[in-house]
VOBA-1610 file (N, C-alpha, C; in pm, whole numbers, padded with zeros to 5 digits, always signed):
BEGIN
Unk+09015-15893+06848Unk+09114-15824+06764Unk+09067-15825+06619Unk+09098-15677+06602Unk+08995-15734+06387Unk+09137-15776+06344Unk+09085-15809+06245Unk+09184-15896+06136Unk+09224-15754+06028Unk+09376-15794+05997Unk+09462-15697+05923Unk+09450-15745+05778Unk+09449-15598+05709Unk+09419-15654+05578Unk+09574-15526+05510Unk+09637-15655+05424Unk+09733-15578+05318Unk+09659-15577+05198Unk+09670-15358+05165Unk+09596-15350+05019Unk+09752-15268+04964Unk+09766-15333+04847Unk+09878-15286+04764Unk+09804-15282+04626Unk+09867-15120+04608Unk+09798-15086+04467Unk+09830-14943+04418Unk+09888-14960+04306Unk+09976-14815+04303Unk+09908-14700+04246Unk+09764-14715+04234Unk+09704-14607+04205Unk+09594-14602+04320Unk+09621-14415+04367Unk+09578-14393+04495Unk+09422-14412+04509Unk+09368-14371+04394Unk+09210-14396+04427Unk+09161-14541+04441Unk+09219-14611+04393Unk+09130-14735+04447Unk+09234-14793+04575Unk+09352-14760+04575Unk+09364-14777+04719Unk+09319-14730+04874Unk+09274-14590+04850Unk+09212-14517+04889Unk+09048-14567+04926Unk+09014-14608+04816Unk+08845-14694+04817Unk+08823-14783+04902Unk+08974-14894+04863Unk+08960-15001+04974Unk+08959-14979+05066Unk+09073-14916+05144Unk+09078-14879+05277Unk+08995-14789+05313Unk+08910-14699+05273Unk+08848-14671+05340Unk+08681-14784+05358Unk+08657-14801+05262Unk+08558-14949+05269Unk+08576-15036+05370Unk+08738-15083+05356Unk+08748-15255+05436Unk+08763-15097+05613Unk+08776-15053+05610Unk+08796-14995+05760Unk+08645-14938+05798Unk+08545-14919+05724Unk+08408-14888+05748Unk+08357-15052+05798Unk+08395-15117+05755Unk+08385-15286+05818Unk+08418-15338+05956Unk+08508-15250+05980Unk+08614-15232+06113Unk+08690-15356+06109Unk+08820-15369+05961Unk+08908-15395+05952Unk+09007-15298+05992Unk+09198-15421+05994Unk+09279-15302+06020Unk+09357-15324+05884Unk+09344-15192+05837Unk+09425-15181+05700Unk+09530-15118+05699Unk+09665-15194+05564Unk+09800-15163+05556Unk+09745-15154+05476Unk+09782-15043+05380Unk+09826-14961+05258Unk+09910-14942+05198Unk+09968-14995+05050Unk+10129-14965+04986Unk+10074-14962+04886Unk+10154-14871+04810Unk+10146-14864+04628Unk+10242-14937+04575Unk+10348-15034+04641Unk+10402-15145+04601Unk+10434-15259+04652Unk+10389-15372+04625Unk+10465-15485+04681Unk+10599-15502+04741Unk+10671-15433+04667Unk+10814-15467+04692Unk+10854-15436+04824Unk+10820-15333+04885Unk+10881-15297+05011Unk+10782-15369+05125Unk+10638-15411+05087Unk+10560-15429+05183Unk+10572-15568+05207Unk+10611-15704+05077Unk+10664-15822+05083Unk+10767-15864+05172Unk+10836-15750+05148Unk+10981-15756+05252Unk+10958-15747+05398Unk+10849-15691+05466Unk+10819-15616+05542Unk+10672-15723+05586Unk+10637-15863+05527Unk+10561-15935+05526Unk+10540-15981+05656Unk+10628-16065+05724Unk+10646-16104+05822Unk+10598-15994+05967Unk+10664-15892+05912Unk+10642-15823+06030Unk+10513-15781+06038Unk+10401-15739+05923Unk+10284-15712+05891Unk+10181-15786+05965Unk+10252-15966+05927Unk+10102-15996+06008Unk+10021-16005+05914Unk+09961-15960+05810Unk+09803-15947+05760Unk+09748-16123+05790Unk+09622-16091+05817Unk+09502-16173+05760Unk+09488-16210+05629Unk+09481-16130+05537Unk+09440-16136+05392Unk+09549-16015+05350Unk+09585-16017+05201Unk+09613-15929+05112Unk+09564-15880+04966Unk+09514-15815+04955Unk+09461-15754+04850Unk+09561-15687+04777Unk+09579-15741+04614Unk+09674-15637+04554Unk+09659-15666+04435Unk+09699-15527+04343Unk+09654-15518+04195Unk+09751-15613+04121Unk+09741-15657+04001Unk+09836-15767+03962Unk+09912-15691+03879Unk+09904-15544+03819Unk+09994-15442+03734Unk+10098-15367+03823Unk+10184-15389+03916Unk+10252-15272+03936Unk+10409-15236+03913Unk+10469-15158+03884Unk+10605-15093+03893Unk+10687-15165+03861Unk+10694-15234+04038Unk+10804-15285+04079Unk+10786-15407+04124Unk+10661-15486+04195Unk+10682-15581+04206Unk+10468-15642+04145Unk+10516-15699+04083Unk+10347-15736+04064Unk+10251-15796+04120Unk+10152-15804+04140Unk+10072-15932+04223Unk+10087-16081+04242Unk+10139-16131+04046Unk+10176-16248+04081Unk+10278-16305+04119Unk+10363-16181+04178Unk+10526-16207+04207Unk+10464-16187+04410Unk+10387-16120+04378Unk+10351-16129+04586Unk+10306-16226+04620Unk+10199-16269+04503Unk+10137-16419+04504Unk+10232-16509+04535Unk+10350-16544+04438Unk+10469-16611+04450Unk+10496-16642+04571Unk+10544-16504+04632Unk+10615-16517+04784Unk+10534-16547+04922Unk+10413-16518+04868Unk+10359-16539+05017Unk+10337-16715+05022Unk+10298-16800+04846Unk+10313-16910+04911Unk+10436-16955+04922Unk+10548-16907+04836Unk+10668-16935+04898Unk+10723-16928+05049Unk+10617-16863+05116Unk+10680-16830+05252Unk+10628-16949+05337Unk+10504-17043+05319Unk+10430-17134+05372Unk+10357-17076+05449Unk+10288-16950+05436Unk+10185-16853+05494Unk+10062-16934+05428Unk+09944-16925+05522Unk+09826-16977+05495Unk+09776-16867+05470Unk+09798-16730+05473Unk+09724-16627+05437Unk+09667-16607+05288Unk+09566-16573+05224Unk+09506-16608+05135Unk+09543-16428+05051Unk+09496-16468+04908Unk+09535-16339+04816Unk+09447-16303+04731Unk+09384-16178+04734Unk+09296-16158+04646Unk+09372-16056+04535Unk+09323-16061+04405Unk+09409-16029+04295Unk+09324-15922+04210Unk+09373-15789+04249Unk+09288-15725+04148Unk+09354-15691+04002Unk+09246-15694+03844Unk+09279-15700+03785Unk+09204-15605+03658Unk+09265-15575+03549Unk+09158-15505+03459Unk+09099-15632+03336Unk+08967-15582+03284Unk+08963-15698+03199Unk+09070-15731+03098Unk+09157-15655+03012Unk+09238-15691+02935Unk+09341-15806+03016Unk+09381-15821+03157Unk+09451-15903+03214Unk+09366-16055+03281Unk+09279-16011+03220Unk+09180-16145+03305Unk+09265-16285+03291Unk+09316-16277+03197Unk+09388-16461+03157Unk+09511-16467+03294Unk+09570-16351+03312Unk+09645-16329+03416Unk+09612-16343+03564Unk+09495-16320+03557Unk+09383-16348+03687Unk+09390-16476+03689Unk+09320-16509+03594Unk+09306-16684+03616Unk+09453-16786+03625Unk+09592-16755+03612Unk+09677-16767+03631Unk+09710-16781+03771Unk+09672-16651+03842Unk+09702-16630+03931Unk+09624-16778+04065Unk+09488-16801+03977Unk+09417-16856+04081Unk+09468-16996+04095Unk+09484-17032+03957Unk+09551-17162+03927Unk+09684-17203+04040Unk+09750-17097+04063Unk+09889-17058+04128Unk+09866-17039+04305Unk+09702-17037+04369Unk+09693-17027+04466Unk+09590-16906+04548Unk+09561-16783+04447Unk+09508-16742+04437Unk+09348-16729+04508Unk+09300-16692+04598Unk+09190-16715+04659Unk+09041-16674+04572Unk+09103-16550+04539Unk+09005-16441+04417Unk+09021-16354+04336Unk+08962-16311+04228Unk+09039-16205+04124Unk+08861-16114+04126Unk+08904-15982+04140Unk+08816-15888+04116Unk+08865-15786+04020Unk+08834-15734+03949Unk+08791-15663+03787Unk+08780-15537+03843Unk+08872-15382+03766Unk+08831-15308+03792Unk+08771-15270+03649Unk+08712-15146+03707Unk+08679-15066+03832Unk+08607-15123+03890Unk+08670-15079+04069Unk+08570-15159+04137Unk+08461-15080+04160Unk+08352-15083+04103Unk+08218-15041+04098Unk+08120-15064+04224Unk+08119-15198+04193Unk+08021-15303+04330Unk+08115-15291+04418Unk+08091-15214+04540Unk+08173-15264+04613Unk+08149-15387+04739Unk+08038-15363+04730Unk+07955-15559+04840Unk+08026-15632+04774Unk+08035-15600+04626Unk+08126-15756+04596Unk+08263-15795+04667Unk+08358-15699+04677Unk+08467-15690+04703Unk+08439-15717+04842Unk+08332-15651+04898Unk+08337-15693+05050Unk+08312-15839+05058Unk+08233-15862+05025Unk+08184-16023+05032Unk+08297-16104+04972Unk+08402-16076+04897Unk+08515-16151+04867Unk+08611-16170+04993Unk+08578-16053+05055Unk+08718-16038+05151Unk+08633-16104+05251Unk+08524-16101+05329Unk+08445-16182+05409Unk+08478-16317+05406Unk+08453-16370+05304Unk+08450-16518+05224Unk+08587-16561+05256Unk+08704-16484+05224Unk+08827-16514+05254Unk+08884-16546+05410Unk+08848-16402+05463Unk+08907-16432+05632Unk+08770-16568+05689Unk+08708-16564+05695Unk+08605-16690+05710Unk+08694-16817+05680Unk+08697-16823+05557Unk+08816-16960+05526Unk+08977-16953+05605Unk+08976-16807+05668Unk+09152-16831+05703Unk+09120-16852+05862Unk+08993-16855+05927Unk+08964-16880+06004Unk+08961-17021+06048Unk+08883-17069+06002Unk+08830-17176+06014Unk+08969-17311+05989Unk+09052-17235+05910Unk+09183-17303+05896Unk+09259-17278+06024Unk+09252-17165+06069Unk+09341-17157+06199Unk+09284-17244+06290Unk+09158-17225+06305Unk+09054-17311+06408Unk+09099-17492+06370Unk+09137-17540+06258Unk+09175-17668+06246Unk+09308-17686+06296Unk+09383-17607+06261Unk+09498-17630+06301Unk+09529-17611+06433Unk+09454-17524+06534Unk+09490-17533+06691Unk+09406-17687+06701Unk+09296-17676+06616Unk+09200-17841+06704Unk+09346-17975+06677Unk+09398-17964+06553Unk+09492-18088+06545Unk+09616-18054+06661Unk+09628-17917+06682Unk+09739-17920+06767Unk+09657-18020+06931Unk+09582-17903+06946Unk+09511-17979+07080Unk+09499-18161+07074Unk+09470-18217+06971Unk+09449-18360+06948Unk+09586-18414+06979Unk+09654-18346+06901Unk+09817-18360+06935Unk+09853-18409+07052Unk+09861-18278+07087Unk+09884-18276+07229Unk+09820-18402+07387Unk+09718-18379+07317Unk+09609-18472+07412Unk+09648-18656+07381Unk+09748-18656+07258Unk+09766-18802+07218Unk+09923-18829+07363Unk+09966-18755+07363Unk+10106-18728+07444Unk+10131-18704+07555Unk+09993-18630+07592Unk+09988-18567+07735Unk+09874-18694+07814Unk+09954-18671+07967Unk+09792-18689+08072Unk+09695-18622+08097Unk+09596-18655+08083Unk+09499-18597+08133Unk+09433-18498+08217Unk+09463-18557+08289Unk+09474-18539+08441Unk+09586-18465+08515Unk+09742-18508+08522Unk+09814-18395+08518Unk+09895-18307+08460Unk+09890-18382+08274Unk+09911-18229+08211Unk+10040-18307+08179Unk+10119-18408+08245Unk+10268-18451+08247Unk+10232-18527+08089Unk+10376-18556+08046Unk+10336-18601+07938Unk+10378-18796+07964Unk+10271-18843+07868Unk+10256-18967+07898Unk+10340-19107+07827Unk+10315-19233+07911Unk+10419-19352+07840Unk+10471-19326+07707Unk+10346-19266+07618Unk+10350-19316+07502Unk+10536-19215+07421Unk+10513-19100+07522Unk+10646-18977+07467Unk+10793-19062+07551Unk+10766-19179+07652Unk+10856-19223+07762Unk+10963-19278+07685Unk+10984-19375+07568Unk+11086-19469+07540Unk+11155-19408+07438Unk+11053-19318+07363Unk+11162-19245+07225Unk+11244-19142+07338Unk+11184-19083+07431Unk+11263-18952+07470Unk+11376-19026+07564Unk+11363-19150+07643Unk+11502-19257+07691Unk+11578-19295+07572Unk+11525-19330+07504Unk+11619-19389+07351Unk+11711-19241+07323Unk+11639-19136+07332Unk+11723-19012+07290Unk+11817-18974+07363Unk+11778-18976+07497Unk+11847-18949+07650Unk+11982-19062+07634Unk+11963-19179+07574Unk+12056-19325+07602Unk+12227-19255+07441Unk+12147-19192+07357Unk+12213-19178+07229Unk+12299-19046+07246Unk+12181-18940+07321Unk+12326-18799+07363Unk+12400-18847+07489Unk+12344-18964+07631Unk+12460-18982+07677Unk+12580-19004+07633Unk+12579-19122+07542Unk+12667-19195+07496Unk+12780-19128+07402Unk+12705-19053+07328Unk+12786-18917+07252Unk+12881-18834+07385Unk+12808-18786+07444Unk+12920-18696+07507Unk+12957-18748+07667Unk+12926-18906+07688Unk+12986-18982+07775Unk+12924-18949+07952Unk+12795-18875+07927Unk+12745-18849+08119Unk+12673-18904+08111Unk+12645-18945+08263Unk+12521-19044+08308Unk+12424-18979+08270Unk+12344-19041+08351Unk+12149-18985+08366Unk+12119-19089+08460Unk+11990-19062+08497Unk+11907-19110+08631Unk+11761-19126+08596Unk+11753-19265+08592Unk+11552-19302+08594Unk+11546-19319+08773Unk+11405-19269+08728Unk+11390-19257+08864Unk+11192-19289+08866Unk+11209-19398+08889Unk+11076-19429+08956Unk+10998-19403+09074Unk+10837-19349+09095Unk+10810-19258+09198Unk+10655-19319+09227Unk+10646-19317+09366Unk+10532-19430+09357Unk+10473-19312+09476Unk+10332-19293+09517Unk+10264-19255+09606Unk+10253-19335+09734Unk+10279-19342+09833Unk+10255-19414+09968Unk+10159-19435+09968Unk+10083-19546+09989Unk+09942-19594+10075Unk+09818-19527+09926Unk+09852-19528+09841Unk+09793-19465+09787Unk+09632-19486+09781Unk+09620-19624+09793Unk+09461-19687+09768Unk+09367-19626+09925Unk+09469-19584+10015Unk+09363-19550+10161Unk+09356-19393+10105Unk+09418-19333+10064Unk+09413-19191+10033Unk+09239-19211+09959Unk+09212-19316+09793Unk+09130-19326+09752Unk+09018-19378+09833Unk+08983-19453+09891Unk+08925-19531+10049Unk+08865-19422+10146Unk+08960-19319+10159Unk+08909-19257+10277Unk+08854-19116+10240Unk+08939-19065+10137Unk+08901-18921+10106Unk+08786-18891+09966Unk+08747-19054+09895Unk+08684-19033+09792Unk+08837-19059+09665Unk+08767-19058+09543Unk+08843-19065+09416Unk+08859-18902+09359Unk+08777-18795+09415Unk+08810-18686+09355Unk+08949-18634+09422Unk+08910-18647+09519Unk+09049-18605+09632Unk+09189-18697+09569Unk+09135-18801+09548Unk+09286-18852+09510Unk+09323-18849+09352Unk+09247-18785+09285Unk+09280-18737+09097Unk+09323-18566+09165Unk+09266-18532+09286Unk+09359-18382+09301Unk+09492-18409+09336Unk+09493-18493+09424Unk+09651-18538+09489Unk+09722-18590+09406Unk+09710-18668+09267Unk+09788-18706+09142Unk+09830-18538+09078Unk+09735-18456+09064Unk+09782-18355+09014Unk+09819-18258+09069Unk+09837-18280+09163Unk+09896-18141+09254Unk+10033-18204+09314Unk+10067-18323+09310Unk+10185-18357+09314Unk+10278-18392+09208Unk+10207-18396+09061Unk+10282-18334+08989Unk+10338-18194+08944Unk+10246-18114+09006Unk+10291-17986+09026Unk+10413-17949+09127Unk+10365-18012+09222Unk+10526-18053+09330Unk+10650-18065+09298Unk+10661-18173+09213Unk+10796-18263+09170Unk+10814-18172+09080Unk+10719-18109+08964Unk+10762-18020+08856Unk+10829-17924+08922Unk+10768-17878+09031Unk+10856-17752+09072Unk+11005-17772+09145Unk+10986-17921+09203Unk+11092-17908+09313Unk+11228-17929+09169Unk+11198-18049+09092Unk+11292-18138+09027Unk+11376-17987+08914Unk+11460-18022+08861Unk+11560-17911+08762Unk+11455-17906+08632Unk+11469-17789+08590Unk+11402-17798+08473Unk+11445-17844+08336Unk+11553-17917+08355Unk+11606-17986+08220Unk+11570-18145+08287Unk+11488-18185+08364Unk+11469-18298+08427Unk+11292-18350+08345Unk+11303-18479+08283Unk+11160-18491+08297Unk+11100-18576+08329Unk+10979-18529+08381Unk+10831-18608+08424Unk+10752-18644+08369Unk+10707-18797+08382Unk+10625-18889+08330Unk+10537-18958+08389Unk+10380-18950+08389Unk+10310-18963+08458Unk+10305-19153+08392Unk+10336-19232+08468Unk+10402-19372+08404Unk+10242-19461+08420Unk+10127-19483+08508Unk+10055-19535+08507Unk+09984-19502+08654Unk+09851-19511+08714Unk+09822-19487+08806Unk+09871-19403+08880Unk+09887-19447+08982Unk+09988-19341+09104Unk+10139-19387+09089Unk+10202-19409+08946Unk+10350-19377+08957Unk+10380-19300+08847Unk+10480-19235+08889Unk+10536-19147+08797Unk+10692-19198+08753Unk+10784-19097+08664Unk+10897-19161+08610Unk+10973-19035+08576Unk+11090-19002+08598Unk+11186-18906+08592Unk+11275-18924+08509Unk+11316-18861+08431Unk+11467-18853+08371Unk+11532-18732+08373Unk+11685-18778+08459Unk+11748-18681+08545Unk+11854-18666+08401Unk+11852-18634+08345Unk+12004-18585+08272Unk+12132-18554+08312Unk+12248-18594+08233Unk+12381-18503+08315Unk+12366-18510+08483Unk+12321-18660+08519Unk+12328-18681+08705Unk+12429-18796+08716Unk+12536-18735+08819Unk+12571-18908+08859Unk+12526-18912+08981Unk+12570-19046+09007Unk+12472-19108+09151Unk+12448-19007+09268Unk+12595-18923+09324Unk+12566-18812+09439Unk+12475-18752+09416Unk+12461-18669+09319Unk+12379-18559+09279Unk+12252-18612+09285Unk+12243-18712+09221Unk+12096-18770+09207Unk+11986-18811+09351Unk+12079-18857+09432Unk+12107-18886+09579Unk+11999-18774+09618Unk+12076-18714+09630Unk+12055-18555+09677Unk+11911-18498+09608Unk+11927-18503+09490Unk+11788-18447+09434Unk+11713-18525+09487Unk+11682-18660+09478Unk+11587-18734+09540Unk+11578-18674+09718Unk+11597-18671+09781Unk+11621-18668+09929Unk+11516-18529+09933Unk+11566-18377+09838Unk+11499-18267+09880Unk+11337-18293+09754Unk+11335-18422+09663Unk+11200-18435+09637Unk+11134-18441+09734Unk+11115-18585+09822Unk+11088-18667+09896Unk+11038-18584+09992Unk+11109-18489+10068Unk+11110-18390+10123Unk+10975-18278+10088Unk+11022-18254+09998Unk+10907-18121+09931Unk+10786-18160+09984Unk+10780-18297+09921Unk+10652-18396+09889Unk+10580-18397+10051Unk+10661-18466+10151Unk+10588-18507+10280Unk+10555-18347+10306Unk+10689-18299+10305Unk+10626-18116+10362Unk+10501-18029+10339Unk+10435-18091+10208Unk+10332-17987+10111Unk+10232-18071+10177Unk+10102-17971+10186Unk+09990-17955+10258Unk+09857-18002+10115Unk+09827-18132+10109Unk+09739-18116+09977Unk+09613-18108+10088Unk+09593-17987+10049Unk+09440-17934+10097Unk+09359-17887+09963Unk+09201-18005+09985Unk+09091-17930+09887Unk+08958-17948+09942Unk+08889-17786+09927Unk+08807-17799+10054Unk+08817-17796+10153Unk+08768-17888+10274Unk+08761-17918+10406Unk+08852-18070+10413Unk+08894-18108+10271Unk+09005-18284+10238Unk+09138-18203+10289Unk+09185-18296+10419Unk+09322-18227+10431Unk+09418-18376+10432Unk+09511-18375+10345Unk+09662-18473+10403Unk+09752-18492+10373Unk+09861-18575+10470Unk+10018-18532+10431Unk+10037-18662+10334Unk+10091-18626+10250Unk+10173-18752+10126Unk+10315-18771+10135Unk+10335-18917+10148Unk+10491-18906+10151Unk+10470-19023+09942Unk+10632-19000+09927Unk+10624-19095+09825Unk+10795-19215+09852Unk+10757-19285+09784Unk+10889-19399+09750Unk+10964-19339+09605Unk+11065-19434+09608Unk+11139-19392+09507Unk+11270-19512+09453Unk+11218-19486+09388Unk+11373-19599+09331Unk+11465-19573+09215Unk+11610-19572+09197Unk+11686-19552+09077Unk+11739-19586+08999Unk+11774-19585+08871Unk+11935-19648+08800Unk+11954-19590+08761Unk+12086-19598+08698Unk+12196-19499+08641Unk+12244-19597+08503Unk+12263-19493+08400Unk+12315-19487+08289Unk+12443-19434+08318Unk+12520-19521+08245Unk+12579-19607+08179Unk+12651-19760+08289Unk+12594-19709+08457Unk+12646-19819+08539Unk+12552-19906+08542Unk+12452-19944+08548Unk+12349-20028+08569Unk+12295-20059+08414Unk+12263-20022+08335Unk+12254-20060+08226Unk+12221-19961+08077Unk+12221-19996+07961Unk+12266-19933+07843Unk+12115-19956+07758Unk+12023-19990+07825Unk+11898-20053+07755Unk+11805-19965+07816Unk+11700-19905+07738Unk+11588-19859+07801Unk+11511-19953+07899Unk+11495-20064+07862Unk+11361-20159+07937Unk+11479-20174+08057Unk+11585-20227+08019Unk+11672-20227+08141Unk+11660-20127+08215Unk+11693-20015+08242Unk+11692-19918+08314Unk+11557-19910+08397Unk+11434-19916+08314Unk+11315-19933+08389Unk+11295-20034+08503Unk+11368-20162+08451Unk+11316-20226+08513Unk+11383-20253+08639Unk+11517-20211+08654Unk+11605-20216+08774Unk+11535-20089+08843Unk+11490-19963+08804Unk+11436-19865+08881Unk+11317-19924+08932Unk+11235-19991+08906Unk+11156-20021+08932Unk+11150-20149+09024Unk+11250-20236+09016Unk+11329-20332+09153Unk+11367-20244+09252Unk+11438-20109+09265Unk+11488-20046+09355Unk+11336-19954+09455Unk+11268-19914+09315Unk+11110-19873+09399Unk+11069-19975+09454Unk+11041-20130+09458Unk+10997-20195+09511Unk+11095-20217+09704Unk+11173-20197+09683Unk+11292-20213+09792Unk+11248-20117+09873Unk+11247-20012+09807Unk+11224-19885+09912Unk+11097-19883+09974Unk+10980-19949+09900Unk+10864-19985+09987Unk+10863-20081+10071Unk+10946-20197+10054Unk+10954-20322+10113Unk+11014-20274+10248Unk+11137-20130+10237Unk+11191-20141+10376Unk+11143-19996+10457Unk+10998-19976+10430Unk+10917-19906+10519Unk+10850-19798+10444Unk+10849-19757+10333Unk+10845-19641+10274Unk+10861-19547+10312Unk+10860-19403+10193Unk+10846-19269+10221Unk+11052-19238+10232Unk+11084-19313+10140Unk+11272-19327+10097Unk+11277-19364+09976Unk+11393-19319+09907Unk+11494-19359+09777Unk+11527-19449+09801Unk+11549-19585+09763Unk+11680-19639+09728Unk+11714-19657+09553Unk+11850-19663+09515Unk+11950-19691+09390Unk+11976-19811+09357Unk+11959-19865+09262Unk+11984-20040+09238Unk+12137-20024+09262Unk+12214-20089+09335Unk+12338-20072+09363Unk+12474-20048+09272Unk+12538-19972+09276Unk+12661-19944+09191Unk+12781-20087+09166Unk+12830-20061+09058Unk+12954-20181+09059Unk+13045-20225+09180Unk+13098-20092+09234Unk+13154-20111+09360Unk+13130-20126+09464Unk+12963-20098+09497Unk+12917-20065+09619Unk+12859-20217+09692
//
């Protein structure tokens, strides 16, 4: 995709110059003889870069200058100017300004090589800012299946524990363990079983509600938070997981086999009001459900039950 260039400049021949120049480059050029309507109209534009004279009408360069860093746009501004305004140029740069070019524009390589120089730098800024997003991301996420990891687990329960309590509904941890998991690794190899971690998070993602989330908690267990569940409901969701899970065919290659998983629960606000609490009774109830054969739920037990 080429990069969009805003040229504002209220006299037609050198607007005319640019655009036809920056489009012999195979830029895409917007054209206005004023700021004012094309500022307004900023957002929707898009540009890469803007080019604009610092004399006009109605709205001037260093008033576009103004707004675009007022807007927290990383888009950069080149400032054209005559020599009698040069102190105004240098104003401008002081203010954020990327470059000031002098008419008439005579040279025009110069102007090209300004605007080069510019999208290059707005590049290379975008390119940082997806790499910190990706770093981001990669600090939060697994690896392997993409779920997001311990480290996002206790602030997003602490949050889950603070809107229950506000508007008074349960929720559901739900601890999720793989059956037999170490013969899966044993018999089929370790690649087969980093596919079966991630293709059964693809499972649960699909089966579980989408206001529900998944946490890839350590090895072969995972960790749920059911929102707005009381115990029936939760019941139930667990039962058609469990389900999904033994039913789905993890085939890779000529590696074929059936997975069942365990499961264990607690409930907010009956079982307890503490994050570590909650974990750790779900995680007594996962142990139960393996102890009494696997490939089942059980719930750390209710007050009444």
């Amino acid at each position: 995709m080429n990069e969009k260039i805003l040229v504002i400049d209220d006299e037609p021949d050198i607007r005319n110059l640019l655009a036809t120049a920056l489009l012999g480059e195979g830029y895409e050029v917007v054209a206005a003889e004023d700021g004012e309507e094309e500022i307004a109209r900023f957002r929707e534009i898009d540009p890469d870069l803007i080019v604009t004279d610092v004399k006009m009408p109605k709205k001037s360069g260093l008033a576009v200058l103004q707004t675009v860093r007022g807007s927290g746009s990383g888009v950069d501004v080149i400032i054209l100017t005559g020599h009698s305004d040069e102190a105004t140029a240098i104003s401008c740069l002081r203010q954020g300004a990327y470059d000031y070019l002098l008419k008439p524009l005579e040279d025009i390589d110069v102007i090209l090589m300004s605007v080069k120089r510019a999208l290059q730098k707005r590049q290379l800024e975008k390119e940082k800012i997806a790499l910190m997003g990706r770093l981001e991301e990669m600090a939060v996420r697994d690896a392997l299946t993409g779920l997001y990891n311990v480290r996002t687990l206790h602030a997003a329960l602490d949050e889950e524990i603070i809107r229950a309590e506000r508007y008074t509904h349960p929720f559901c941890v739900l601890m999720i363990d793989i059956d037999h998991f170490k013969a899966v690794n044993d018999t089929c190899g370790h690649p087969f079983g980093d596919y079966v971690l991630k293709e059964l998070a693809t499972v649960m993602g699909r089966t579980l509600r989408t206001t529900d989330r998944l946490y890839r908690y350590g090895g072969e267990e995972f960790l749920a938070v059911m929102p707005e569940t009381p115990p029936d409901d939760a019941r139930r969701a667990v039962d058609r997981l469990c389900e999904a899970v033994k039913s789905h065919d993890f085939v890779q290659g000529e590696m074929e086999r059936k997975i069942t998983i365990s499961a264990g629960g607690a409930f907010f606000p009956f079982h307890a009001v503490e994050r570590a609490a909650l974990i750790r009774l779900a995680d007594e109830a996962l142990y139960e459900a393996k102890n009494a054969g696997r490939d089942r739920a059980v719930f750390a037990p209710l007050p009444q039950e």
